[in-house]
C-alpha positions in Angstrom: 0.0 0.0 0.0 1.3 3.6 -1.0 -0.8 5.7 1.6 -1.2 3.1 4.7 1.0 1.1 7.0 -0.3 -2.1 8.4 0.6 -3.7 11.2 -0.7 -7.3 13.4 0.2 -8.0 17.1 -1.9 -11.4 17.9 -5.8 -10.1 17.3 -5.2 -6.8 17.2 -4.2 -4.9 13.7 -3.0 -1.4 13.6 -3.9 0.7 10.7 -2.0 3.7 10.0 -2.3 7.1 8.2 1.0 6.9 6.4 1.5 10.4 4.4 3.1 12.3 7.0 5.1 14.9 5.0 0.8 16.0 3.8 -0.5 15.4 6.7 -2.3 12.4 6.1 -4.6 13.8 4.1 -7.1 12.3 1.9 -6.5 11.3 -1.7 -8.2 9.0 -4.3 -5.8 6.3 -3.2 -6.2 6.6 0.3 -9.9 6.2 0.1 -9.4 3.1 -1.8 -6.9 1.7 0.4 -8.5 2.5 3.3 -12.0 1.0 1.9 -10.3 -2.2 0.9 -8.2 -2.5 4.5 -11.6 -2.4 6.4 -13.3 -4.9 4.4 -10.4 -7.0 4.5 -10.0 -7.0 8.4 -13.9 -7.8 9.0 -14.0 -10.6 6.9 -10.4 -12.0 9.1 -11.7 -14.0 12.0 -8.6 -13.8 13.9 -8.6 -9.6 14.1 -10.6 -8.6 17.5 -9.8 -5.3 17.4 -8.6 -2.6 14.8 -6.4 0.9 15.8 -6.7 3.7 13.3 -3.8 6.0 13.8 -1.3 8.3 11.9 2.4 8.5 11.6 3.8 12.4 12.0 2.8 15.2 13.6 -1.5 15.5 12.5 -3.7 12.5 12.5 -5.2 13.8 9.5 -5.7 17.5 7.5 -8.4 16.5 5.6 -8.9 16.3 1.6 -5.1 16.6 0.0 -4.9 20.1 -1.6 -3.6 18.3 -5.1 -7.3 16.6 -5.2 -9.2 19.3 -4.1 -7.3 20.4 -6.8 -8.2 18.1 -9.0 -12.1 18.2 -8.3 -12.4 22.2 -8.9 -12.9 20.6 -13.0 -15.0 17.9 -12.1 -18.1 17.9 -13.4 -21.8 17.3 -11.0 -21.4 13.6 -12.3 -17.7 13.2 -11.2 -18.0 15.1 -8.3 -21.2 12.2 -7.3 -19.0 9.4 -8.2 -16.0 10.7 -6.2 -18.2 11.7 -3.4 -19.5 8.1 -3.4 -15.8 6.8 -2.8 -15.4 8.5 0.2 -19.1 7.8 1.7 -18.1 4.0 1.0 -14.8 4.6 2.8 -16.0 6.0 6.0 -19.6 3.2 5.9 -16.3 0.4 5.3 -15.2 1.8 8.8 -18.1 2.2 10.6 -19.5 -1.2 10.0 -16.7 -3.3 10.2 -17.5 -6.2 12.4 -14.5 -5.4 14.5 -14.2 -2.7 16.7 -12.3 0.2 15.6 -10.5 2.6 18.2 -9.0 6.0 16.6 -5.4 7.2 18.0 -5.9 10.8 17.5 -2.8 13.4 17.5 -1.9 16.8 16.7 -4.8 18.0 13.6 -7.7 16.3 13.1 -9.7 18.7 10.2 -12.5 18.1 8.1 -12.8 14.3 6.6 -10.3 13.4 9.7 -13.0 14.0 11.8 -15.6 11.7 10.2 -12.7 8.8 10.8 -12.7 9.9 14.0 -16.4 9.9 14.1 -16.7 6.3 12.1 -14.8 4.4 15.0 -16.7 2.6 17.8 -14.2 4.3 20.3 -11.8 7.9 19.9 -8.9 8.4 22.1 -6.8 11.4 21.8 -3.8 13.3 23.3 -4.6 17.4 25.1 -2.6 18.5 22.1 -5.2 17.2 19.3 -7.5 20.0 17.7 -10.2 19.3 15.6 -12.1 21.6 12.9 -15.1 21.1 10.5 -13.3 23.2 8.4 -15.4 22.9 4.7 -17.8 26.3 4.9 -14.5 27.8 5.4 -13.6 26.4 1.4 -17.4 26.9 0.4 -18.0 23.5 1.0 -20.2 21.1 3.4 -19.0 18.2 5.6 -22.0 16.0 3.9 -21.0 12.7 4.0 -19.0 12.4 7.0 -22.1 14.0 8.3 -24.0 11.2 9.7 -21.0 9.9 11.6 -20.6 13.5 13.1 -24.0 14.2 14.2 -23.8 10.5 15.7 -21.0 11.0 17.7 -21.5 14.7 18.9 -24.9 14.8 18.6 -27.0 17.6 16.6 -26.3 20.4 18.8 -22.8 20.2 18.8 -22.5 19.3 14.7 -24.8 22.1 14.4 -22.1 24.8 15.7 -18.8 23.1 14.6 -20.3 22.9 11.4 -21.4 26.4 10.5 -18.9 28.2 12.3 -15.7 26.2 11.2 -13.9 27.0 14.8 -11.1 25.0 15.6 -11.7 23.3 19.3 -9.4 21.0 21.5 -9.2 17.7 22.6 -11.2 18.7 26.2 -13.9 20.4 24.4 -14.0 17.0 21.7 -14.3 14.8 24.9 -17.2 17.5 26.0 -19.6 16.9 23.0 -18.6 13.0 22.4 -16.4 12.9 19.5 -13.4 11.9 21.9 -13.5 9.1 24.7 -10.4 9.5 25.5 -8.2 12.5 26.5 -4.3 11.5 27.6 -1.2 12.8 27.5 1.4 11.9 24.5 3.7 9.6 26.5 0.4 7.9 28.1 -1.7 6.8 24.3 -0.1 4.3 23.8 -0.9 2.6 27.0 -4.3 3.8 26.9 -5.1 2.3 23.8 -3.4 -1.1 25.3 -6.0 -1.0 27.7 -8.8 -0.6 25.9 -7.5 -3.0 23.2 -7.3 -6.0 25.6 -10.7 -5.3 27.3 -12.0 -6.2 24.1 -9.9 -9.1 23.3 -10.9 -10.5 27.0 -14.8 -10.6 25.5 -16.3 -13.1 23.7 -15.6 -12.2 20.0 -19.2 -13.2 18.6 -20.5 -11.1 21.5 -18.4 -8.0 20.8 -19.5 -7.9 16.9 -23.0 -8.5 18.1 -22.7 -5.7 21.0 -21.7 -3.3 18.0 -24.7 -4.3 15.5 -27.0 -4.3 18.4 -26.1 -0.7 19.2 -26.6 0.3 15.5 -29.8 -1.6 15.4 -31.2 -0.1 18.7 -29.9 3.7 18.3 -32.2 6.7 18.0 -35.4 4.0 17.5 -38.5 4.1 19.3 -39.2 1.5 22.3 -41.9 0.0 20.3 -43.2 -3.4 20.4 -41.3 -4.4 17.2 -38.3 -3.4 18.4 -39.0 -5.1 22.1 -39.0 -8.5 20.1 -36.1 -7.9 17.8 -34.0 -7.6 20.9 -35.5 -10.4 22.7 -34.5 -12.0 19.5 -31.1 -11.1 19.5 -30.7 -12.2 22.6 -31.8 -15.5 22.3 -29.3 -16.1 19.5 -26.7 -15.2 21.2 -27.5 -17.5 24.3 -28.3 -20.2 21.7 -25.3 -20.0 20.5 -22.1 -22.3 20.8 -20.5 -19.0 21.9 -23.0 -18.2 24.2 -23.7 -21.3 25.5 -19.7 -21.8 26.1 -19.0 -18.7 27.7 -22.2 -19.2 30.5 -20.9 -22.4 31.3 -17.3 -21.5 31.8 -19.0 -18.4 33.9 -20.7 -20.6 36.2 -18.2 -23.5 36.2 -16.0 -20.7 37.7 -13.8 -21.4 34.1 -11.8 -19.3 32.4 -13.7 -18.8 28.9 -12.6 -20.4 25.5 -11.7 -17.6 23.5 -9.4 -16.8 26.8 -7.4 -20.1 25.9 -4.1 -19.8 24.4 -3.9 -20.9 20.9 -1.1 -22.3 18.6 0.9 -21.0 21.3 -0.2 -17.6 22.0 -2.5 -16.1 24.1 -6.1 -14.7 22.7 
């Protein structure tokens, strides 16, 4: 890959941002790679948790100036198509079966912020800054827009987005974009953490925490949806999984997906 750097420790896979001289930021074949690295690591049974991070000093400055460039010519029809891309890229992220945990440092601005916004979990350090930063350039943050509202709620989008002001990691954490604030020297360790809580879990149970939380967000407590969850959570405790895992909770037994295997520990 040209634009990313990938990297496996046991079940976890690190995914990084790897165009540090621009500032990670977005081009045609950073969409693509990044699309194809997502769908890759969901369909991998042995990944149980994905970090999205950056090498240099900004996690990511947004859409590359050469392909903003570029798209000034485009016509509504290429400008649709290439839109498309990068709506695909962030949905590749967001519902990837694995959870996904952002490693946010230094500038996080415009499309960076719907990565941010795409992951399951967002730490960052007290040096990161974020900025919705497209009215500035005549433009919208449209479809990292979902993810946004999502994570900040509509209040919060609602301000970032019209007024283009740049605000810090504290103020991030503040309106739900960020989980996370840490120092530099203490990511790292943070993201260890949070890593291996999710690699403790049952796997099946973690991808099916994550599609239940999609499924149940911002719906009405309605009699369908009162089934569908009674549903879901009879699968799961039908399952060979489930089933396992209760068993070895009240046998008083570590749970299989806590074995080692092939010599290393899950």
């Amino acid at each position: 890959m040209s634009t990313l750097d990938l990297a496996r420790q046991g079940p976890l896979a690190q995914v990084w941002l790897n165009r540090p001289d621009l500032r990670n930021a977005f081009d045609d074949d950073t969409i693509a790679e990044l699309t194809q690295t997502f769908q890759r690591l969901g369909q991998d049974d042995s990944v149980r948790a994905i970090v999205l991070g950056a090498h240099g000093k900004a996690f990511c400055a947004g859409a590359d100036v050469n392909w903003m460039r570029k798209m000034a010519g485009y016509s509504w029809a290429e400008n649709h198509a290439d839109a498309t891309r990068l709506a695909d890229m962030l949905w590749a992220i967001a519902s990837c079966p694995v959870p996904v945990i952002a490693r946010v440092q230094g500038d996080c601005y415009g499309g960076g912020v719907g990565l941010v916004a795409a992951c399951d979990i967002a730490v960052a350090t007290h040096s990161a800054h974020f900025c919705l930063s497209e009215v500035k350039l005549g433009l919208i943050p449209a479809t990292i827009s979902p993810y946004v509202v999502g994570a900040m709620g509509e209040r919060a989008a609602r301000r970032y987005t019209l007024t283009a002001e740049r605000f810090d990691a504290q103020r991030a954490q503040a309106v739900g974009l960020v989980h996370e604030v840490c120092e530099v020297d203490a990511l790292d360790a943070t993201l260890h953490t949070l890593t291996q809580s999710i690699v403790a879990n049952s796997p099946q149970a973690v991808k099916a925490g994550k599609r239940l939380i999609s499924t149940v967000a911002h719906q009405p407590i309605s009699p369908a949806l009162r089934d569908q969850t009674a549903r879901l959570i009879a699968d799961i405790r039908a399952s060979e999984e489930g089933r396992a895992g209760l068993q070895a909770f009240l046998d008083k037994r570590t749970p299989p997906w806590q074995q080692p295997t092939d010599g290393q520990a899950a």
